[in-house]
N, C-alpha and C positions, 0 to 999 in steps of 0.2 A: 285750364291747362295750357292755354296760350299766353296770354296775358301775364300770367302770375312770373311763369320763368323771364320773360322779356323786362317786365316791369322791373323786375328787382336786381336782373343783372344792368339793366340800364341804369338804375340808383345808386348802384355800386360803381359803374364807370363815372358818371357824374362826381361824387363823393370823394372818392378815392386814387382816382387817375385823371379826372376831365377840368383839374381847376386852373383855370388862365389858356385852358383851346377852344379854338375855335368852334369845333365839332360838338364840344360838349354846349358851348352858346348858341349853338345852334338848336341842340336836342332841348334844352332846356325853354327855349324861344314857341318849338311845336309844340311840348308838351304843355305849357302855356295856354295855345291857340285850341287843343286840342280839348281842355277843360269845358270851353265855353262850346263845344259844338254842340247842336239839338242831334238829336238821334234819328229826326229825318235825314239829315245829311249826313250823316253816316250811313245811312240806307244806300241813300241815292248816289254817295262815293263810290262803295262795294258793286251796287248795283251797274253802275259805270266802268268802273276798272276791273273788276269781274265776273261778271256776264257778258257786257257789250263788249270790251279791247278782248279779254282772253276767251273770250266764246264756252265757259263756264256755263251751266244751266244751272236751275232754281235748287236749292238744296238747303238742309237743313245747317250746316257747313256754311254755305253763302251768309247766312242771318247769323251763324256764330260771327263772325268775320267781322260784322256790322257791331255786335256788342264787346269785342275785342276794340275796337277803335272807342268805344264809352267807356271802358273798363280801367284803360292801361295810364291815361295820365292819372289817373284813380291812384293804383297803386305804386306808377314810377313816383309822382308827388308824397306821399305819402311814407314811402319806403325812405325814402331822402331823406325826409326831416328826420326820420327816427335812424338813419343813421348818422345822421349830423349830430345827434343827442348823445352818440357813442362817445366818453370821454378820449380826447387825443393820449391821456396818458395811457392808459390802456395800450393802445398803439403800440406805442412806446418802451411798454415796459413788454412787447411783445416782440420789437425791435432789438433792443438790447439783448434778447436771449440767444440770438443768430435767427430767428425765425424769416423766412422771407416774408415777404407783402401778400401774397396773395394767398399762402397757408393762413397769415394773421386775416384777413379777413372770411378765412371761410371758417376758422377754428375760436375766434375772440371777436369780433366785429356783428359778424349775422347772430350768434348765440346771444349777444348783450342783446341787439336790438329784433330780437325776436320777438319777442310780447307785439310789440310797435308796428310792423311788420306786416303782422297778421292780420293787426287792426283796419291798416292799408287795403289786403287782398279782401278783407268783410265788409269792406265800405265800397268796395269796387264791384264786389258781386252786389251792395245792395244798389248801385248806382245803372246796373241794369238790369236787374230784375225787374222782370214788368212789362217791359219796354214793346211796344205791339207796332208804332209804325214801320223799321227799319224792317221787322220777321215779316209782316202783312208784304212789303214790299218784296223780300229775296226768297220768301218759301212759299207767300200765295195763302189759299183760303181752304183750304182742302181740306174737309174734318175729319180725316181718315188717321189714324195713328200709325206710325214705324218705327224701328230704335237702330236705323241706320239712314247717318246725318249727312251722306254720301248720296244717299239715293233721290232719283230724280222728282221731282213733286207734281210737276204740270205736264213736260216731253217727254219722258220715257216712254219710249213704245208699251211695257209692260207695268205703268207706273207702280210703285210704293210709297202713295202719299204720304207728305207730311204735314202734322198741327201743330197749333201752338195753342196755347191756355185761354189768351184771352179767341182766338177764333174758335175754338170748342165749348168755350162760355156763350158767346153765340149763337154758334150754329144747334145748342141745348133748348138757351131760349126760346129759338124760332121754332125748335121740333116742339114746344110745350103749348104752345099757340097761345101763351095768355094763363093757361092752366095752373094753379098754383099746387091739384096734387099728382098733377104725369112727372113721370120717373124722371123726364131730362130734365123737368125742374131742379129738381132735389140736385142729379148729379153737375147742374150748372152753378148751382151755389154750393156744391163741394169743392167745386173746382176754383171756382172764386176765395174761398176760405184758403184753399190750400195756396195759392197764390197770396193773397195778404197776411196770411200765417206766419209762411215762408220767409216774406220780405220782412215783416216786426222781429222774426228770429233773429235775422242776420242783423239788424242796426243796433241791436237790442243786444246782441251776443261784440258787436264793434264798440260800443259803451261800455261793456265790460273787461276788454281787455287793456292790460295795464300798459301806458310806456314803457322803454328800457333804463333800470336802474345805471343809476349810474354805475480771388484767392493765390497768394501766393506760394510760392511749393513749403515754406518753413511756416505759415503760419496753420493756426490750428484750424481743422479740418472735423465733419463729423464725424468722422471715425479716430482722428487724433487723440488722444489721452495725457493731458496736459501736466509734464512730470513737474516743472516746479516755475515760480514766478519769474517775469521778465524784464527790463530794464525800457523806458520809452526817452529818443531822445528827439528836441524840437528843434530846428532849425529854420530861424528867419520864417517863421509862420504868421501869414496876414490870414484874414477870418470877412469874406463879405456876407453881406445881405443882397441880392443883385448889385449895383453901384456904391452902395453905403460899406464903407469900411471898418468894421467891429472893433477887430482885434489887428495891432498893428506890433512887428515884429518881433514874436516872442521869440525865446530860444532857454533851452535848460535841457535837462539831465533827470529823469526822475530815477532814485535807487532799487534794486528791486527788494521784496522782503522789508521794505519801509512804508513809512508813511506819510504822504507830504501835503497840506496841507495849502488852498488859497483862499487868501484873505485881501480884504478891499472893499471901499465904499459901495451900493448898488450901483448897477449899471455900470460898469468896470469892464466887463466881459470874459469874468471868472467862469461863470458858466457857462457860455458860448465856445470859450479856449478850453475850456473841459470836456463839451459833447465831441469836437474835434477829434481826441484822442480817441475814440472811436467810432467817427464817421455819424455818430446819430443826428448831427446835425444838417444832415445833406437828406434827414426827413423835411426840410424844409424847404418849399421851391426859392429857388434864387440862393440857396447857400451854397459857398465855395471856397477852397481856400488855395494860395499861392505859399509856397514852401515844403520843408518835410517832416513827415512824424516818422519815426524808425522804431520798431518793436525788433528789441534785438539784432539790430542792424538791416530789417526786411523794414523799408518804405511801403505803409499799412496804403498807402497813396500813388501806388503804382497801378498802373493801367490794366493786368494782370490780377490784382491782388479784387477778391472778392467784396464788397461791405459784408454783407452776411455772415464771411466768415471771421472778417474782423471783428464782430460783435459778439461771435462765440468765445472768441478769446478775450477780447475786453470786455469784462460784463458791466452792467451801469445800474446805479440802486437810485432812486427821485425822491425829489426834496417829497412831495406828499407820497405817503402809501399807497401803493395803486394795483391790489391785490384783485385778480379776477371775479367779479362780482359773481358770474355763472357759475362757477368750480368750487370745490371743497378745498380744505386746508391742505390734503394726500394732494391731489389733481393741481393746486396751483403753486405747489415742489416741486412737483415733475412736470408743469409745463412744458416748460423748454424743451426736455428731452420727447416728451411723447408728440410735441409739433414739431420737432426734427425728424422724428419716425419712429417708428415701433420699437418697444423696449420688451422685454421678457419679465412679467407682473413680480416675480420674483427676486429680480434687479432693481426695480423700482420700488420695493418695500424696499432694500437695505439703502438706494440712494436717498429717500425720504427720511428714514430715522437716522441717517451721519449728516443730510443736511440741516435739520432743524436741529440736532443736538449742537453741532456747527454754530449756529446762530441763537445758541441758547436759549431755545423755544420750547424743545424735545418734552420734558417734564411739566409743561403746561397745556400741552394737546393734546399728545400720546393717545390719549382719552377719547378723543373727540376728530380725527383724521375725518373723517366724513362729513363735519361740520363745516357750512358755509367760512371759508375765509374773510367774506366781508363782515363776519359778526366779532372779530376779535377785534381789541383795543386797539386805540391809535398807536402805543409800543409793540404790542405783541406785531402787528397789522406791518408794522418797517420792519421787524424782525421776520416775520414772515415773507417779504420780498427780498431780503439778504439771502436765506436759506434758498429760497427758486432761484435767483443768481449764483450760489455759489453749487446748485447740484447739477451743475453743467459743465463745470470744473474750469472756470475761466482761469488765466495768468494773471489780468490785472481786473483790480475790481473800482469803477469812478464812482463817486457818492457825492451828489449835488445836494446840499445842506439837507443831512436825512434825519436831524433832528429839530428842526425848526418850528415842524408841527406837532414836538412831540411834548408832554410833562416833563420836569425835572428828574422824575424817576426813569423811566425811561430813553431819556436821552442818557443817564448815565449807564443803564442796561446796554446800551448801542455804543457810548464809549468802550465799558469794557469788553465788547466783541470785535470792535475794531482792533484794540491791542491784541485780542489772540490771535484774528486772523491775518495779520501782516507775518505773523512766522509762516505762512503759506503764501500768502497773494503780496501783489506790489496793491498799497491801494492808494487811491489822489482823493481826496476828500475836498470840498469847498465849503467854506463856513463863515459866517457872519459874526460868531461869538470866538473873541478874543480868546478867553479863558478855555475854549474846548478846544483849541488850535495850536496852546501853549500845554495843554493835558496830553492829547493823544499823536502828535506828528513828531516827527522827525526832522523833518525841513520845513522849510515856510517859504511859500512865493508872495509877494505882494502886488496888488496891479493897483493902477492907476488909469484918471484921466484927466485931462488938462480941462478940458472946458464939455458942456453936456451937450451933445452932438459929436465930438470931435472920437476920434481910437481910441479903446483902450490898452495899455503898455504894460508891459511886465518891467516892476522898479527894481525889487531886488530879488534875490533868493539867496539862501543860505540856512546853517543848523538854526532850527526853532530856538534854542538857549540862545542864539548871538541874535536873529531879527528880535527877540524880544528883550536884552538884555545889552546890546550894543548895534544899534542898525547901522548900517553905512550912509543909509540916503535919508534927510532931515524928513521928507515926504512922508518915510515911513514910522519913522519915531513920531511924527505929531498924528499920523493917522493909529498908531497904537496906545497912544495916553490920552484918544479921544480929543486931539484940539478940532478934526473936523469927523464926517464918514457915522 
């Protein structure tokens, strides 16, 4: 009950807030130190700092105290890995929905990596189970039994001694003199059994459990009701990495109720100048950007203005699927909304069947709302993260190449949802394939970069019919008839 809460909220500050501080190289340096200690000195620690400095007496408490210091690098180490095993996209696709950081870790983060977890806290009870020098030393020899860890064992004027397992196996022995059929025989090798029982349960039961599967006043608000799409404009927008310069001077106009479309060889910083437009890239430490983004003439980049709630209004769909492994197909629709807060189950059935119908999914689930979202196809699986982004009712919707990972069928299933849902949403889409760029936009931007390390640049933009049919910049005509990219 000690150990377990410390352990794992300290996993979680390490993991999730403590990367490149100090504090956390610090935590990360004891818990280290703390794996290799013997459990005499952890005795003799407690025994020290808690008897001799605070003037604490022997109790059953004092010897907890000593198996909490065995216990906890147990589970902080342990918890760690298994949340380091949590996929980033997850994150991410929990980011994009406005959700804050630390709903997303107590709502999608703990839930994946719970199996993992628990494996941690059973490997840390097994890792002091047992354990007779640190208790011998803080509770004493007493074979008296009590079930209050508080009470005093050796001073108490009135004592209420306390045992432990192995000094009651003991002190059984001694009372049997040799005897193989007096009673404390018997009950000292019960006691024994119940003890090594106990401990093969617990390492036994740790083997068995599995890892984790894998604001400003105009912009939208959770109580906001987002009446129709918005227009994003860029101006002179640089994109770093700490010192490394991404993306260097873009500037455009996206339309709203369209759909535009960037194209460019890898590493270009199509997707990078795409997270931008709504801030998801400042999940990254060291990301930052110099210039402005205006959603409807409100700079989403104002000191004032929320992330969180920029994210509710820019929603973002990812190049892989990255549907809630824990949640059902109903539950990972309404994400968004039931980790924003409480909906009325009655509003959340009719948000669920206009989103997936929305995403033209409705007639293939319908059936099945309860069913695991990670069991559907890699189409159904994007289509099903379209629908969770759009039953939060975003303005603009980004889609960093969301058919990349998908079949031929499918990516044309996600083409033709793309074209209905631009009569609603603005969407920016980024793609790799010529042909679905020249099928589903409206405009077209092109980036470039001069040399691999150096920015990358926004070359042209203009209607998809003229970039593909008349470009102005030679750059982009040979990067569109394949001479390079």
């Amino acid at each position: 009950m000690i150990a377990v809460p410390i352990g794992i909220l300290t996993a979680v500050y390490l993991v999730e807030y403590g990367q490149g501080k100090r504090l956390a190289r610090a935590i990360s340096f004891f818990v280290d130190l703390m794996m290799g200690v013997p459990s005499i000195v952890a005795g003799l620690f407690i025994y020290a700092f808690w008897l001799l400095a605070l003037g604490f007496q022997f109790s059953g408490f004092a010897g907890a105290l000593a198996l909490v210091i065995l216990m906890l690098p147990v589970v902080v180490r342990n918890s760690e890995e298994m949340l380091k095993l949590v996929p980033s996209e997850l994150r991410e696709a929990s980011y994009a929905l406005g959700v804050p950081k630390w709903r997303t870790i107590t709502k999608v983060v703990l839930p994946t990596a719970f199996s993992g977890i628990v494996t941690g806290i059973v490997l840390g009870i097994a890792r002091a189970m047992g354990e007779t020098a640190p208790l011998l030393l803080l509770v004493g020899t007493n074979p008296k039994i009590n079930f209050d860890p508080f009470s005093l064992s050796l001073t108490d004027p009135n004592p209420n001694p306390m045992t432990t397992l192995p000094t009651y196996i003991f002190e059984q022995l001694t009372t049997a003199a040799g005897s193989t059929t007096a009673p404390a025989f018997y009950r000292a090798w019960a006691a024994a059994l119940v003890l090594t029982d106990h401990h093969h349960h617990v390492v036994e039961r740790a083997g068995a459990v599995r890892r984790p599967v894998h604001q400003g006043p105009r912009l939208a608000t959770r109580r906001t009701r987002i009446a129709m799409a918005k227009s994003i404009d860029v101006s002179d927008l640089n994109v770093y990495y700490g010192k490394f310069l991404a993306v260097e001077g873009v500037s455009m106009t996206v339309e709203p109720r369209s759909v535009t479309a960037f194209i460019g060889p890898s590493g270009c910083g199509k997707s990078t100048f795409l997270r931008t437009l709504n801030r998801m890239h400042e999940v990254i430490p060291g990301a930052r950007v110099e210039g402005k983004v205006l959603l409807d003439g409100e700079d989403i980049y104002h000191s004032s203005v929320d992330p969180v709630n920029v994210r509710r209004t820019i929603g973002m769909v990812f190049q892989r699927p990255n549907p809630f492994p824990t949640m059902s197909i109903y539950d990972n629709v309404v994400a968004g909304l039931k980790l924003q807060g409480r909906q009325p189950k009655k509003k959340l059935d009719e948000i669920v069947e206009k989103a997936l119908k929305g995403a033209n999914l409705w007639n293939e689930v319908s059936d099945r709302l309860s069913k695991p979202g990670a069991g559907l196809s890699g189409g159904q699986q994007q289509r099903l993260c379209i629908a969770r982004a759009i039953a939060v009712e975003p303005q603009v919707l980004l889609m960093d190449e969301p058919c990349s990972a998908l079949d031929p069928i499918s990516t044309l299933a996600i083409e033709d949802l793309i074209s209905e849902l631009k009569e609603r949403y603005t969407i920016v889409i980024v793609t790799h394939n010529m042909q679905q760029a020249a099928r589903v936009s409206d405009r077209t931007a092109f980036f470039n970069l001069a040399a691999v390390g150096k920015p990358g640049k926004l070359i042209e933009m203009a209607d998809t019919q003229k970039i593909f049919t008349n470009p102005s910049q030679k750059g982009t005509e040979d990067y569109i008839t394949g001479r390079f990219g």
